[in-house]
N, C-alpha and C positions, 0 to 999 in steps of 0.2 A: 617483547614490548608490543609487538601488532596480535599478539594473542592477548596481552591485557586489555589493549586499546576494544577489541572484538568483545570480550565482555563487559565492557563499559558501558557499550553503546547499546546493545542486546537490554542491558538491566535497563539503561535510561530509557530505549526504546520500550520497554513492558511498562513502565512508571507511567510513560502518556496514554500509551494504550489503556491501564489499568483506569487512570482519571477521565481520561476524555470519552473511551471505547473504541479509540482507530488512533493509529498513528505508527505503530511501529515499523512496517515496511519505509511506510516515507521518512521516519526518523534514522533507521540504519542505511537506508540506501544513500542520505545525504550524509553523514556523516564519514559512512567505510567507503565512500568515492574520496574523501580526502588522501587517501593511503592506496587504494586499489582502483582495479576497474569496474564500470558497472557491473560487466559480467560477471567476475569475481564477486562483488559486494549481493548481487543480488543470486549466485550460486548457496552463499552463505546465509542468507535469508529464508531459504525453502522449507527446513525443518522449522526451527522458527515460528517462522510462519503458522506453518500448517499447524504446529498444536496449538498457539496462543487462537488460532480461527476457528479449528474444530471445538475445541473449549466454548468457544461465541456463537458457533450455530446452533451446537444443539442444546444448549442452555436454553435457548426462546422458546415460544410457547405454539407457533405453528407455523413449522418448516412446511408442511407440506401444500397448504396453500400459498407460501412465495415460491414453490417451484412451479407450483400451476401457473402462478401469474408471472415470475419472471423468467422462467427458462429460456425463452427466444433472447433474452440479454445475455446468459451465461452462453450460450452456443455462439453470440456473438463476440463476445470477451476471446474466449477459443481464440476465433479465427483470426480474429485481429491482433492477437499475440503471436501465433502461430507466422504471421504474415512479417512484423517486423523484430522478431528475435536473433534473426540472422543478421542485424548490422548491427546489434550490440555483441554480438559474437565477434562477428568476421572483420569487424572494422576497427581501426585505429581512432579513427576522424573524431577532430575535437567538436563535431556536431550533436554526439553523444552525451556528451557532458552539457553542453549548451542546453541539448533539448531538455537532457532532466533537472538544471537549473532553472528554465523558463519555467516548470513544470509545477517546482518546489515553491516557484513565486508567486503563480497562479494560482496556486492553490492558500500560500499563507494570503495573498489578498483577498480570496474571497470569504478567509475565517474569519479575519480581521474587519470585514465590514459587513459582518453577519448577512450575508446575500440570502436570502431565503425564495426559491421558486417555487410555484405550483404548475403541476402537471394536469391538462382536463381529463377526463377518462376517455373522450373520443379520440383517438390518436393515439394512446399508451403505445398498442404495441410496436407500429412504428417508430415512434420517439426510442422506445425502449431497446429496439432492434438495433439503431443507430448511434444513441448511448454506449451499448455495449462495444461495439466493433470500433469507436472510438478508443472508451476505456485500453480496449488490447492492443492499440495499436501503439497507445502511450507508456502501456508495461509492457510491451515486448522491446520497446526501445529504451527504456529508464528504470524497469523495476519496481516502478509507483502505480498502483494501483489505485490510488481515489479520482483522478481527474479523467472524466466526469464524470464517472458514477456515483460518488460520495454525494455531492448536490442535487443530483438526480431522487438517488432513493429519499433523499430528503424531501422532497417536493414532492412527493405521490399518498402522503397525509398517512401513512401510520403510525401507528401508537409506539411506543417509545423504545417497550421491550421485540414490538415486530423490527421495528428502525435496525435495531442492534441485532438482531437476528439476521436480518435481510442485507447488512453489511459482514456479517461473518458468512453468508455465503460466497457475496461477489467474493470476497477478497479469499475466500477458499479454491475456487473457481478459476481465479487468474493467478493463485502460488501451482497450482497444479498446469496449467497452460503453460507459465513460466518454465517450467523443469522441464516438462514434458517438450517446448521450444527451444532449451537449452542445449538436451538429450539429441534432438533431430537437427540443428543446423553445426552439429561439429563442438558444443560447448562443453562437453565431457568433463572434457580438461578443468576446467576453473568448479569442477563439483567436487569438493572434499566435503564427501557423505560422513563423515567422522567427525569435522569440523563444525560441519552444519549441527549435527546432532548434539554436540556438544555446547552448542549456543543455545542448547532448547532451555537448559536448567535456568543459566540467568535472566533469559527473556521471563518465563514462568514466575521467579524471583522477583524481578521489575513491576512484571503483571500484580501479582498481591500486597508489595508496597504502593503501587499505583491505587490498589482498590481501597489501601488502607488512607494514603493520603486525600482521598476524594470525600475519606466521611470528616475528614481535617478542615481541609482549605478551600479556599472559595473556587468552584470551577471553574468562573469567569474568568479569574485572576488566572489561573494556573494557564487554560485556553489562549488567552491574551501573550503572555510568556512562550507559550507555545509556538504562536504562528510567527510570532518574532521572529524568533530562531530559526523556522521553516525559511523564514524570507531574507536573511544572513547567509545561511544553506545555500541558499539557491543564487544569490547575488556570488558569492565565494567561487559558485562552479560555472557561473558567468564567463566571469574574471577568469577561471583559471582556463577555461575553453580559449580561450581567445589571445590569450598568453604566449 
């Protein structure tokens, strides 16, 4: 039953990705924390991950100038994952859950009220420095990779197919920080490479009904539906934190 559950969520997870272009990590990590640990939930995420993002970076149209201009953000993602991956490992504490329920909620409210920033260019790099080391600090503890970089690369004005490139890197970037933080504070244990691996198929699956339902239905609608749920998610592991 928790191996059907696993692919359930993988597909649903590819389905938003597929429509919206992001969502999967924050859709399975809220979801497979109802039955696991983050650590567990975000162990099983890593393959996953990594094809449905490699798929999204190099599809764009020019990787090599968002790594001239955001490299100092991914070097800070690193470190910042790097730095609190050992307490979703090593710890029990229902602060783990909490965080990445605050996290799920922060984030559906700011889809839900279509927040839109701009970034000046005097400043990028340091914004973008501090952006990052944020971001890592939020997926070494939860697994969730958009909060704040998703809002961020939003707000530094590119064009649509950069947008979605420059999002399949971060979120490339911090699945490899992840494992690689997994790997180094003791996480070993909760990595079934076999498991993982085998989630890749229905994510992929998820992902091309996602792309097929997007020339269907109306994005907004589906987006709207979306961040609901994200914010259900996140109230759920609220609640169950503090339980």
């Amino acid at each position: 039953m928790e191996l059907a559950f696993c692919i359930a969520v993988f597909v649903l997870a590819g389905v938003v990705k597929g429509v919206v272009g992001m969502g999967l990590p924050t859709v399975a990590i809220g979801m497979l924390a109802v039955v696991m640990s983050p650590a567990q939930a975000s162990a099983l995420l890593l393959a996953p991950s990594m094809a449905t993002n490699l798929w999204q970076l190099w599809a764009g149209p020019a990787l090599r100038p968002l790594l001239i201009r955001l490299w100092p953000m991914m070097v800070a993602v690193t470190l910042g994952t790097l730095i609190t991956t050992r307490w979703m490992v090593g710890s029990g504490s229902p602060w783990v859950s909490a965080a990445l329920g605050a996290t799920l909620i922060l984030y559906a409210v700011i889809g839900l009220k279509s927040v839109r920033l701009r970034v000046p260019s005097r400043g990028e790099r340091g914004v973008s420095i501090l952006v990052g080391f944020v971001t890592g600090l939020v997926t070494g503890l939860t697994g969730v990779f958009v909060i704040p970089a998703v809002p961020y690369l939003q707000a530094l004005g590119l064009d649509k197919e950069s947008l979605i490139q420059a999002l399949g890197l971060s979120f490339t970037v911090s699945t490899l920080a992840l494992g690689l933080g997994l790997l180094l504070h003791g996480g070993t244990q909760a990595i079934d490479f076999g498991a993982s691996a085998m989630l890749v198929l229905p994510a992929l699956l998820g992902l091309g009904l996602g792309q097929w339902v997007r020339q269907r239905l109306s994005e907004a609608v589906f987006r709207k539906a979306f961040f609901i749920g994200l914010l259900l998610l996140g109230i759920q592991a609220l609640v169950r934190a503090f339980l």
